[in-house]
PASEBA-1860 file (N, C-alpha, C; in nm, 3 decimals):
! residues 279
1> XXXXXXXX> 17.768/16.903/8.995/17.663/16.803/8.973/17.558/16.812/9.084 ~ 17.441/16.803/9.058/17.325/16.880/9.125/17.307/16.690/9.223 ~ 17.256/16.685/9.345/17.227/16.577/9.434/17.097/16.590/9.476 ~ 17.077/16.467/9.542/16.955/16.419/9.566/16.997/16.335/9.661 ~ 16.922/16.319/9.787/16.949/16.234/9.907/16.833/16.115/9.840 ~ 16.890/16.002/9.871/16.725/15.899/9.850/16.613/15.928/9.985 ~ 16.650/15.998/10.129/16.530/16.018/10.134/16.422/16.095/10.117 ~ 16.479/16.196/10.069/16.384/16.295/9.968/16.279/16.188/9.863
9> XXXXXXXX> 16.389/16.116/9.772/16.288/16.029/9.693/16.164/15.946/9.761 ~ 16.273/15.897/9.909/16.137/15.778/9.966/16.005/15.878/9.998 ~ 16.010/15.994/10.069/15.915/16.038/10.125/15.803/16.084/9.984 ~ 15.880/16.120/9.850/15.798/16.181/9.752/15.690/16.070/9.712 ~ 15.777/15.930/9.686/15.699/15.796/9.653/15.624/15.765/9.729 ~ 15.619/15.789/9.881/15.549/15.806/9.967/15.375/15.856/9.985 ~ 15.410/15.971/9.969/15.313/16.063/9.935/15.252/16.037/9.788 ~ 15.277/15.997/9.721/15.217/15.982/9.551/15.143/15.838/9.578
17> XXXXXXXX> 15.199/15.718/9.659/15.128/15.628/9.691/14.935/15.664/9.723 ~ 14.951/15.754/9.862/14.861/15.774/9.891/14.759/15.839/9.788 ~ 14.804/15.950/9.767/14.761/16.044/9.655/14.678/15.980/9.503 ~ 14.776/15.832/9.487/14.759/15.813/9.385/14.598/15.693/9.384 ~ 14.595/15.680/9.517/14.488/15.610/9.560/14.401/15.703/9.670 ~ 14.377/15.764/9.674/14.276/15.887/9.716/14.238/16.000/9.655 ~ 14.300/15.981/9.516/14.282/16.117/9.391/14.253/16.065/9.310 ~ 14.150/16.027/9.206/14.164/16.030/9.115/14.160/16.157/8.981
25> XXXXXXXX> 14.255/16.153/8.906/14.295/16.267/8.851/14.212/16.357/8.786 ~ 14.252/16.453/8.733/14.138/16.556/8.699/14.089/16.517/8.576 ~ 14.201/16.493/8.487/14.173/16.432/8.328/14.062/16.313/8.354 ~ 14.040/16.217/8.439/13.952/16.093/8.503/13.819/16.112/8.480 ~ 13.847/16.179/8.585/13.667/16.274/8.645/13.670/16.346/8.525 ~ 13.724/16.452/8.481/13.643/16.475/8.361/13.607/16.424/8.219 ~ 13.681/16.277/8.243/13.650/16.215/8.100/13.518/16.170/8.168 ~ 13.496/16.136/8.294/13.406/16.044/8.314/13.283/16.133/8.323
33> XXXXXXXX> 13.307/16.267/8.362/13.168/16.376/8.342/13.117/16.352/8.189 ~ 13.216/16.395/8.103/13.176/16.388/8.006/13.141/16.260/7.929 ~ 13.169/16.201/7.932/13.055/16.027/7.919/12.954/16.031/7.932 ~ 12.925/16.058/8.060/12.784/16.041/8.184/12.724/16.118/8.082 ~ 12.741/16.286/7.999/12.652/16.380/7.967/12.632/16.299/7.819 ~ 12.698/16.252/7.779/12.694/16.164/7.600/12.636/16.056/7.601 ~ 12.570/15.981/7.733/12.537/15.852/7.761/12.412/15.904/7.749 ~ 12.349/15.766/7.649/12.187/15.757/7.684/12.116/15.675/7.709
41> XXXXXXXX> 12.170/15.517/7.775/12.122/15.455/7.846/12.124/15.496/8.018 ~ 11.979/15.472/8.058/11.975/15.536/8.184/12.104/15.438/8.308 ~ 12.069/15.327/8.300/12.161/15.222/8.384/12.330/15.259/8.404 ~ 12.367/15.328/8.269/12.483/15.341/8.268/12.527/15.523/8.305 ~ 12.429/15.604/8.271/12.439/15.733/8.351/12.459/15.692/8.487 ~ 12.309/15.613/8.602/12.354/15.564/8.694/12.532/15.554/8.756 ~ 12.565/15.451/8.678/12.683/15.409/8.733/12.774/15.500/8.728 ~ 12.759/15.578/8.598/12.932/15.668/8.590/12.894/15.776/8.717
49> XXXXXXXX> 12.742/15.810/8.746/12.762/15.928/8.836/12.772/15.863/8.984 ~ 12.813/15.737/8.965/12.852/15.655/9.173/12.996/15.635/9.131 ~ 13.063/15.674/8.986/13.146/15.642/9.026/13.238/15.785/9.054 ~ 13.138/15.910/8.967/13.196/16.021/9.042/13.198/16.044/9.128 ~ 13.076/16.027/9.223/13.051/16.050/9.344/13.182/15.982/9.413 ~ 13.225/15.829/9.415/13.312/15.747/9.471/13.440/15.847/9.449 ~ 13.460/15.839/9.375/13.569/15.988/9.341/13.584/16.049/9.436 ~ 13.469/16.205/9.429/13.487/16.248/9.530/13.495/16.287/9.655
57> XXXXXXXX> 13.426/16.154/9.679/13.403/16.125/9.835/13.540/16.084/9.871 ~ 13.630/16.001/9.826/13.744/15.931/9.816/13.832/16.077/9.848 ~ 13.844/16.162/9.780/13.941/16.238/9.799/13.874/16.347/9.927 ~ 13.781/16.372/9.921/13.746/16.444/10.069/13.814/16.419/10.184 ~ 13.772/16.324/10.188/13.738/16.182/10.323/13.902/16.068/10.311 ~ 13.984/16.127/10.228/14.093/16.070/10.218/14.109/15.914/10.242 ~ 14.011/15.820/10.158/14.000/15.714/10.146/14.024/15.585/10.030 ~ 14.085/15.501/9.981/14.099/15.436/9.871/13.931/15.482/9.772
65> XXXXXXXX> 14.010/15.461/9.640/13.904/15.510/9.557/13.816/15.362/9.563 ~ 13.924/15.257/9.545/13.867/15.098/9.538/13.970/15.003/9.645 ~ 13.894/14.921/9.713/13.963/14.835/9.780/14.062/14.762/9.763 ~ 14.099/14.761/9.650/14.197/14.727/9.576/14.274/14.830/9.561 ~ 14.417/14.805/9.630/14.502/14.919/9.621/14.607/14.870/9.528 ~ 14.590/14.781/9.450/14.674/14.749/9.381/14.827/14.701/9.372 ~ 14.939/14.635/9.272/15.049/14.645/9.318/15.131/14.814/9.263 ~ 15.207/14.840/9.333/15.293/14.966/9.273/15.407/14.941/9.145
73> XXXXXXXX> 15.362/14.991/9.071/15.459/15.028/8.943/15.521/15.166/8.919 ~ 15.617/15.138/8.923/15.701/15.280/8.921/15.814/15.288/8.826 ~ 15.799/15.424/8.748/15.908/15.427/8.595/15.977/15.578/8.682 ~ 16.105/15.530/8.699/16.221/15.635/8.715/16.276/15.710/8.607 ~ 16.301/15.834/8.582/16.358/15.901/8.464/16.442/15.971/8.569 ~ 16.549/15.922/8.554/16.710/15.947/8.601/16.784/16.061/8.517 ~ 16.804/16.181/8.528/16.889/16.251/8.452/17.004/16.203/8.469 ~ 17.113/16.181/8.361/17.223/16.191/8.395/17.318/16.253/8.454
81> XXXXXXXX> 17.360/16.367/8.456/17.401/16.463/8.536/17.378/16.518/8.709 ~ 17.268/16.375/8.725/17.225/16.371/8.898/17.270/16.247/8.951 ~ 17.319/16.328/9.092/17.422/16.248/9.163/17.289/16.194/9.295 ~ 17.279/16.105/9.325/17.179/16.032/9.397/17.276/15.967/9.509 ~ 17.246/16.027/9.632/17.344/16.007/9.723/17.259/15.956/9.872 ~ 17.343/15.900/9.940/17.289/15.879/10.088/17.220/15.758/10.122 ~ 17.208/15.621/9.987/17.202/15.498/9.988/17.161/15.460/9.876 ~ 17.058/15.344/9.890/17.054/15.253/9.781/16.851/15.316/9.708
89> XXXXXXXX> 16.885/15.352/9.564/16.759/15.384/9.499/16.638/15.312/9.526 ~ 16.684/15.174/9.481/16.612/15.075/9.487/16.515/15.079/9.618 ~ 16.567/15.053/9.736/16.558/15.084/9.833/16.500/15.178/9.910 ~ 16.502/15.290/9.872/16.447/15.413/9.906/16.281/15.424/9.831 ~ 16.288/15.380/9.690/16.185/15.328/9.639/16.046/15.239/9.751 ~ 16.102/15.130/9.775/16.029/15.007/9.791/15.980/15.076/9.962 ~ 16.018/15.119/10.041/16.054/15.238/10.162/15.923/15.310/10.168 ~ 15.966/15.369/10.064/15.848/15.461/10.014/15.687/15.446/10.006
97> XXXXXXXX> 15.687/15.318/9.953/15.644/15.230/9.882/15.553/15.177/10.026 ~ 15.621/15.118/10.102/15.612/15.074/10.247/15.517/15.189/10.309 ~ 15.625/15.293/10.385/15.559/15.365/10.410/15.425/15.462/10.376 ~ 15.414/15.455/10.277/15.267/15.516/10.216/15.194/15.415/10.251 ~ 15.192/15.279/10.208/15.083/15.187/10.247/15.009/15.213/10.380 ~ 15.154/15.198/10.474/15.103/15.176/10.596/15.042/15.310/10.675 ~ 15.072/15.426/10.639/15.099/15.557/10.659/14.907/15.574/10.622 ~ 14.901/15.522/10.496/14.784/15.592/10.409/14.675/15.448/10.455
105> XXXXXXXX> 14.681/15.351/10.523/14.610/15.268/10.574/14.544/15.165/10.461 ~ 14.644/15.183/10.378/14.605/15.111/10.201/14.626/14.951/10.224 ~ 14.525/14.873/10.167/14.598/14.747/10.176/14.709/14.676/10.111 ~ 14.726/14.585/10.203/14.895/14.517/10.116/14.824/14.368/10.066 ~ 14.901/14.391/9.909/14.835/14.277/9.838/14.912/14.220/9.793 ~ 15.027/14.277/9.790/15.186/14.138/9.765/15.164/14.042/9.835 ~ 15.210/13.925/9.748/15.272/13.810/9.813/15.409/13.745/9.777 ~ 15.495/13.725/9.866/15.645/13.744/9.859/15.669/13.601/9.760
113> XXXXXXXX> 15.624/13.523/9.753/15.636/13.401/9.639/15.536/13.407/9.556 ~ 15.540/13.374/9.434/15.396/13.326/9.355/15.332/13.186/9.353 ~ 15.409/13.117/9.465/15.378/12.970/9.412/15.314/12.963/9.565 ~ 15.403/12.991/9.647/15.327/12.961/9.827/15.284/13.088/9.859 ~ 15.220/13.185/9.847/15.149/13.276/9.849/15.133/13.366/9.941 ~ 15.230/13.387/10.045/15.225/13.464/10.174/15.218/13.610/10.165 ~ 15.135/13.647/10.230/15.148/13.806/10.232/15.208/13.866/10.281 ~ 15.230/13.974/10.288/15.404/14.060/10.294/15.299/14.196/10.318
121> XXXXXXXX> 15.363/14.296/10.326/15.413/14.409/10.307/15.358/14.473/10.171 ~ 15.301/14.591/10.116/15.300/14.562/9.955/15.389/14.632/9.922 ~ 15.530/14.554/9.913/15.645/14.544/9.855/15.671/14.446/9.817 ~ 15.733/14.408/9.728/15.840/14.583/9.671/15.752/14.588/9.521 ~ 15.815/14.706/9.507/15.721/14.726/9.440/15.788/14.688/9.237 ~ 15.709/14.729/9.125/15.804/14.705/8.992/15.837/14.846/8.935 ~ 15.978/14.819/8.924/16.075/14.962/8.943/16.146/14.934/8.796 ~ 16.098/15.019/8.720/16.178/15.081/8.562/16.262/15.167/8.571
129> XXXXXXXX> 16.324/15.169/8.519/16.491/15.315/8.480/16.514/15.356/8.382 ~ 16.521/15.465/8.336/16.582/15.513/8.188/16.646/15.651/8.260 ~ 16.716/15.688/8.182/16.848/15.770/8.177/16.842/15.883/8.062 ~ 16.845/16.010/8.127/16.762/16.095/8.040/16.859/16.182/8.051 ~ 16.843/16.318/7.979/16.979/16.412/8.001/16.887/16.482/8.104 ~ 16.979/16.600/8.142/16.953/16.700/8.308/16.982/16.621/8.425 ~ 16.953/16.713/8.453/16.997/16.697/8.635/16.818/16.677/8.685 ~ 16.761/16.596/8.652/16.626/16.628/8.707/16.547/16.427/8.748
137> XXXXXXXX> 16.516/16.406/8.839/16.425/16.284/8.851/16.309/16.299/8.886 ~ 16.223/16.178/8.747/16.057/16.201/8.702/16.020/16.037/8.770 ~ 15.932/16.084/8.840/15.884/15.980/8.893/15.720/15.938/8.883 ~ 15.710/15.882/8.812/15.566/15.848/8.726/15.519/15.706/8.808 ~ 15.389/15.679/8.902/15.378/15.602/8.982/15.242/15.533/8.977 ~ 15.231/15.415/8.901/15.087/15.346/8.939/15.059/15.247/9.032 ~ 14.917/15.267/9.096/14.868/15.173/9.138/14.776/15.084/9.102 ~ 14.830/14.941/9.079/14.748/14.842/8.955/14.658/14.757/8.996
145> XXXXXXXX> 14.559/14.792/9.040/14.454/14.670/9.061/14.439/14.561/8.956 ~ 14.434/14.446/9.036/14.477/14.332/8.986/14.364/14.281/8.888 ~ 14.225/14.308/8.897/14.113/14.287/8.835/14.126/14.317/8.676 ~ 14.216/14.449/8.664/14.234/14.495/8.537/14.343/14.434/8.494 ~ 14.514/14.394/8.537/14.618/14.365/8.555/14.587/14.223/8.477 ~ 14.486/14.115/8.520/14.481/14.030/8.455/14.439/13.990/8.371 ~ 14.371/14.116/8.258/14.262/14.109/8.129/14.410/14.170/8.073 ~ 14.509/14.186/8.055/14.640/14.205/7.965/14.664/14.082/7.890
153> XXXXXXXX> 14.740/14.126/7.756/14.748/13.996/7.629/14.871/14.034/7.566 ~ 14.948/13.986/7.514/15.053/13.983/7.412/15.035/13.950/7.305 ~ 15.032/13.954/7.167/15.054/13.856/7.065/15.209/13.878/6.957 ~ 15.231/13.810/6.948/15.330/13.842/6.801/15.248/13.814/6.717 ~ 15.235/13.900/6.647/15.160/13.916/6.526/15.306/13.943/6.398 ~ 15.223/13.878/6.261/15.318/13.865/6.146/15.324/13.998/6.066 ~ 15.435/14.021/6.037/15.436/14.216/5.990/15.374/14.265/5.870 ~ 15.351/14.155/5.803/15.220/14.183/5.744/15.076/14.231/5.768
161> XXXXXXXX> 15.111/14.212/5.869/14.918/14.213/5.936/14.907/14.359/5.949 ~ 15.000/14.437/5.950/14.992/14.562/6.048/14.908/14.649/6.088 ~ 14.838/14.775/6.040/14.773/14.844/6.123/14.651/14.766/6.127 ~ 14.599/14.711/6.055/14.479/14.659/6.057/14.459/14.521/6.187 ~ 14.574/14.438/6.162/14.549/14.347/6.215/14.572/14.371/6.380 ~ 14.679/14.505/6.378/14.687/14.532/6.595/14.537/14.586/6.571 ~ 14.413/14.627/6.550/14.338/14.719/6.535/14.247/14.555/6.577 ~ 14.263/14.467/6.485/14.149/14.334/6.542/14.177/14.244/6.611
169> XXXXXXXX> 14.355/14.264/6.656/14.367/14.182/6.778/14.335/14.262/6.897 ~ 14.334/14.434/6.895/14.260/14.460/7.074/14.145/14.446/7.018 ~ 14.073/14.458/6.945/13.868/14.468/6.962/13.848/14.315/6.976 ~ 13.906/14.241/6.952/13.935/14.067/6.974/13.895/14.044/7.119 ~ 14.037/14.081/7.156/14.092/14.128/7.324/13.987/14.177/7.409 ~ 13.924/14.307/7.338/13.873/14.418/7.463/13.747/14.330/7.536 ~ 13.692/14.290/7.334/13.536/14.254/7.336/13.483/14.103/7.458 ~ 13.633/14.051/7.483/13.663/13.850/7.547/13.647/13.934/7.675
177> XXXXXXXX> 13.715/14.034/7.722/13.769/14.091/7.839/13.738/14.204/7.926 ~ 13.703/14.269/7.911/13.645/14.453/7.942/13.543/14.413/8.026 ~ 13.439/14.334/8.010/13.354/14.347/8.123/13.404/14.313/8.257 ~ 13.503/14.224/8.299/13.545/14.188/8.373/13.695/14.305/8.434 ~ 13.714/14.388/8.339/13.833/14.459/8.403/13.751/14.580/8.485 ~ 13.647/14.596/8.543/13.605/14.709/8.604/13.589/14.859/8.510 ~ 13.496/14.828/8.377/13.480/14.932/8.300/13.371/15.058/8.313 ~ 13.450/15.178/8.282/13.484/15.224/8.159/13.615/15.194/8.191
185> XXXXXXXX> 13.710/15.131/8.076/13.849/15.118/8.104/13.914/15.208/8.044 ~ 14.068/15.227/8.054/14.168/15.270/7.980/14.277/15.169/7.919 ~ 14.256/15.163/7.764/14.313/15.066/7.720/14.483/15.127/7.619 ~ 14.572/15.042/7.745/14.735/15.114/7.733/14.792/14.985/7.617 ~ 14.857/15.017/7.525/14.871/14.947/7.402/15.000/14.937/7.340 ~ 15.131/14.860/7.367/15.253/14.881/7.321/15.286/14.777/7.201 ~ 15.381/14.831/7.113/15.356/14.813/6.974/15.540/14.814/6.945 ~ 15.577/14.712/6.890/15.692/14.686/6.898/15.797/14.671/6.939
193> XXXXXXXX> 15.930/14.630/6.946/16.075/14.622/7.059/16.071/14.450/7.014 ~ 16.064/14.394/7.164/16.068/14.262/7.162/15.942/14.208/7.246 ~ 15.928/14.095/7.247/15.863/14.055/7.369/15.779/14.103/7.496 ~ 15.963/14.123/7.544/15.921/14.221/7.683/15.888/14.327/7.659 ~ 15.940/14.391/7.555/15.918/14.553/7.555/15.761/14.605/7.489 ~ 15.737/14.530/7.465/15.583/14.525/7.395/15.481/14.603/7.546 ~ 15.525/14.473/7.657/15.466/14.466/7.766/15.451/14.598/7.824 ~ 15.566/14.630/7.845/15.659/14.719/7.961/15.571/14.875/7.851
201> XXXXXXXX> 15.581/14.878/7.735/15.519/14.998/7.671/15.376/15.021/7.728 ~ 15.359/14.870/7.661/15.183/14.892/7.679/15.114/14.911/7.886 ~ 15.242/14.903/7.927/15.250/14.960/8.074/15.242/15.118/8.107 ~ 15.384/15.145/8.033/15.386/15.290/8.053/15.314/15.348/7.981 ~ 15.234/15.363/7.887/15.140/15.418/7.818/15.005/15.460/7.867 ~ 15.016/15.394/8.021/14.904/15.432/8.095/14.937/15.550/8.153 ~ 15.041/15.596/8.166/15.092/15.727/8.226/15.064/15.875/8.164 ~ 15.013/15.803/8.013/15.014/15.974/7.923/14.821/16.021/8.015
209> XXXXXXXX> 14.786/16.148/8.012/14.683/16.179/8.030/14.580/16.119/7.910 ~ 14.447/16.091/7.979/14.322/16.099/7.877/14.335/16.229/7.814 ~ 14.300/16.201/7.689/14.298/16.336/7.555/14.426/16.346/7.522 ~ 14.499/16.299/7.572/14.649/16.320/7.458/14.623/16.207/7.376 ~ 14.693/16.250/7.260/14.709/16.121/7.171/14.909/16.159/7.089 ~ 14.862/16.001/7.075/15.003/15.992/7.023/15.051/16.128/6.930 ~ 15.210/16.160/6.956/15.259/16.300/6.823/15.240/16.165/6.706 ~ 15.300/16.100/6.676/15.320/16.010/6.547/15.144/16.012/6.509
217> XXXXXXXX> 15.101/16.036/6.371/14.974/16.090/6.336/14.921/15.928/6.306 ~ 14.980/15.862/6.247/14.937/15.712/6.178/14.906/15.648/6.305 ~ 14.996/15.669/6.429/14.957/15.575/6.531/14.827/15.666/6.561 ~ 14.844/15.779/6.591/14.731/15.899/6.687/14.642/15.827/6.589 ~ 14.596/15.798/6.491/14.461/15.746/6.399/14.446/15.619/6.439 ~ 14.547/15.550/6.490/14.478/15.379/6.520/14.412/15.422/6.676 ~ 14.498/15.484/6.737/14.458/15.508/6.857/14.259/15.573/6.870 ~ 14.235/15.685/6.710/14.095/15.729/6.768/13.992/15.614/6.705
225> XXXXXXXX> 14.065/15.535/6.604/13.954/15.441/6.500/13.987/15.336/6.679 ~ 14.024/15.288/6.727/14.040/15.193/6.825/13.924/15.246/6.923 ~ 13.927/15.385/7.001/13.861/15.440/7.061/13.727/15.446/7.041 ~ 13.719/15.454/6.888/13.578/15.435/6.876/13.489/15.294/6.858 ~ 13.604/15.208/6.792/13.533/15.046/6.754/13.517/15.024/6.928 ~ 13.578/15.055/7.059/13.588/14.999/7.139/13.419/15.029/7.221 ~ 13.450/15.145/7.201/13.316/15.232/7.280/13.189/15.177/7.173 ~ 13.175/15.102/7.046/13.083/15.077/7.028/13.029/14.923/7.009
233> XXXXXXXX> 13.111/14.865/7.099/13.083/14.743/7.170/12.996/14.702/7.205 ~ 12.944/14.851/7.318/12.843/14.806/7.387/12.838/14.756/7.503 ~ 12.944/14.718/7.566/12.999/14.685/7.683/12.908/14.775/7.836 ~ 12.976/14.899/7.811/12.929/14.982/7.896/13.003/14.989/8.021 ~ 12.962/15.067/8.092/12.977/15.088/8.245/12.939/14.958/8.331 ~ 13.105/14.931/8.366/13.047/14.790/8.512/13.006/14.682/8.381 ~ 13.021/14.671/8.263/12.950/14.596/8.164/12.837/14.531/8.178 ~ 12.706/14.709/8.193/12.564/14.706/8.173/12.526/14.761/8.068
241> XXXXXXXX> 12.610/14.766/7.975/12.560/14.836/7.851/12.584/14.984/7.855 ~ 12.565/15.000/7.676/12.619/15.211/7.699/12.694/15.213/7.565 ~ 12.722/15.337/7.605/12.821/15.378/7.458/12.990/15.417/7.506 ~ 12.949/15.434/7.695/13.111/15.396/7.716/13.171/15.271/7.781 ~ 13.231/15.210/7.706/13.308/15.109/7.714/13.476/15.127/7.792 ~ 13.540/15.266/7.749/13.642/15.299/7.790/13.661/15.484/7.727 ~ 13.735/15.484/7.828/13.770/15.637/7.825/13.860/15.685/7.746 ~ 13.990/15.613/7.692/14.084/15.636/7.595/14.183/15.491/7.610
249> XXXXXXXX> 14.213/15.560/7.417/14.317/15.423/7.414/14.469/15.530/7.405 ~ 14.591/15.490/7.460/14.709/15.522/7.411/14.792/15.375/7.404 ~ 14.866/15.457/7.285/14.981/15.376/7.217/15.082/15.394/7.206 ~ 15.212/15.340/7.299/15.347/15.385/7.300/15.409/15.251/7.160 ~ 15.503/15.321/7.074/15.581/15.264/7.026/15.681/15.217/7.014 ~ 15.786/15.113/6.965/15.921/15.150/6.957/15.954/15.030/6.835 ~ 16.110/15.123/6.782/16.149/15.006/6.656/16.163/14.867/6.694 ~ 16.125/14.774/6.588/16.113/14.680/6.578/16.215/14.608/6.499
257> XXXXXXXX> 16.241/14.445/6.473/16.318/14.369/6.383/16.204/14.375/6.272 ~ 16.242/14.360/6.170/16.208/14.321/6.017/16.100/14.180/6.058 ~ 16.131/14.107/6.113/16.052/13.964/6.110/15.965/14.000/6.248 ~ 15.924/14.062/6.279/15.851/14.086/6.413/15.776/14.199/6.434 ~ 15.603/14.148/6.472/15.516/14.267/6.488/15.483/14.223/6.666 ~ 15.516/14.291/6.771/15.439/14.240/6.884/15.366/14.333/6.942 ~ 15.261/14.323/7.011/15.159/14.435/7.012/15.109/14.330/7.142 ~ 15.089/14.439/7.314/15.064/14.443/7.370/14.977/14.520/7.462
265> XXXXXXXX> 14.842/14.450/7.515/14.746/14.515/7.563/14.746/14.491/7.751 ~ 14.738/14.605/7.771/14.746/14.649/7.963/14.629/14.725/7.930 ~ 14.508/14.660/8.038/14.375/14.741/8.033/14.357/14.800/8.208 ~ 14.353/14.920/8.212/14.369/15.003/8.331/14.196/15.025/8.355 ~ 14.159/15.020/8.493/13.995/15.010/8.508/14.000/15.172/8.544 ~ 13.862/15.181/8.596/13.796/15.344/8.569/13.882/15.428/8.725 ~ 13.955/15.319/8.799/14.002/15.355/8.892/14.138/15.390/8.848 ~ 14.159/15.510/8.777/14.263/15.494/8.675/14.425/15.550/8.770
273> XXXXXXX> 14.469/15.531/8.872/14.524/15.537/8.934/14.676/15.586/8.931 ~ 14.739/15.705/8.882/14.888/15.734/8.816/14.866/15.908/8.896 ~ 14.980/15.902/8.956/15.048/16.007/8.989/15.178/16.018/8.972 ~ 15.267/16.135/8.919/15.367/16.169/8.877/15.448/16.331/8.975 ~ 15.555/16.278/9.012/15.654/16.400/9.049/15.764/16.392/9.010 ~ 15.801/16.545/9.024/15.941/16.586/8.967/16.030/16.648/9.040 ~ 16.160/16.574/9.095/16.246/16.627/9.163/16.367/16.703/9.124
END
């Protein structure tokens, strides 16, 4: 059985912290080139090219892309067949987590209660698990600025309603909300389970790259008819108007009960912030 010390893990989470807030990814910048060249309001060319520039000044100059470093979300893919040795996961995680902040000079925006509000450390961070076959751990890592974090919605919707009606509860959603999440956004969209799992999808769904679209073809079609009702809003860049509103929608799924449609929206801003390693 193949091992893994946790501090191998802390130092990787470590490093992806920083990374994940001094890089923004290649798929990013080039959705956002390509906007800027399809845009024909001048105000909103403006903005997408400060926000390339912010880009790559950010990664030069090894500096937050946005002052907002967000809280850390992190989805573990655990092979089974790996033996994780030398302490506690959890732990080695939040460590990690720690050390990058302080390491990468990022700010800490936890606060250790929600009710008396003290600032901490930005730990610990929100830590997912699934259990996969191999001997291999995937460590998929965002940083969530809170600006976007709080334009997210749930509904249970009746299973009747279906493709049509998740299709006019986000343009509902985007149209109340998007100017305020720091746009062009990325709008992450989870679509059945329960409750929670609605959430937790429409979380991890921020992890697939811009330009993938769902394999399932019926969803991949709500996902481009969504993409487009969204972008023709009108919203725009920084919401000054334009034809980009957001850069892509993805949609993670999962089975549902017979009496239950729930459909959940997580809107990720242009600071689209996800780095991923594999140990």
């Amino acid at each position: 059985m193949r091992q893994i010390d946790v501090s191998q893990i802390r130092d990787v989470v470590s490093e992806l912290c920083m990374r994940a807030n001094y890089e923004l990814g290649e798929d990013v910048l080039h959705s956002l080139e390509y906007a800027k060249a399809r845009e024909s309001e001048g105000r909103a060319q403006e903005i997408l090219q400060m926000l390339i520039d912010n880009a790559k000044l950010a990664k030069e100059e090894r500096l937050p892309i946005c002052q907002d470093t967000g809280i850390v979300v992190v989805f573990l893919e655990i092979g089974q067949a790996l033996h994780i040795v030398g302490g506690d996961l959890f732990r080695a995680v939040t460590l990690g987590v720690k050390n990058g902040y302080e390491k990468g000079y990022l700010r800490s925006s936890i606060v250790d209660d929600p009710i008396k509000r003290e600032n901490i450390d930005n730990v610990p961070p929100v830590i997912y698990t699934k259990i996969t076959p191999g001997d291999r751990l995937k460590i998929m890592l965002i940083s969530k600025g809170c600006g976007s974090e709080n334009m997210g919605s749930i509904k249970m919707l009746k299973p009747h309603e279906g493709g049509k009606g998740i299709i006019d509860f986000v343009i509902r959603w985007v149209r109340e909300v998007a100017s305020f999440a720091c746009p062009p956004i990325v709008v992450g969209i989870g679509i059945g389970g329960t409750f929670e799992k609605a959430a937790m999808l429409s979380k991890m769904s921020l992890c697939r790259k811009i330009g993938e679209f769902s394999p399932i073809s019926h969803i991949a079609n709500i996902e481009k008819i969504l993409f487009q009702q969204v972008n023709k809003l009108g919203i725009g860049p920084a919401g000054f108007g334009g034809r980009t509103t957001c850069l892509a929608v993805n949609i993670e799924t999962y089975p549902t009960h017979i009496a239950a449609l729930p459909v959940a929206v997580n809107i990720n801003c242009h600071a689209h912030r996800y780095k991923e390693a594999v140990i």
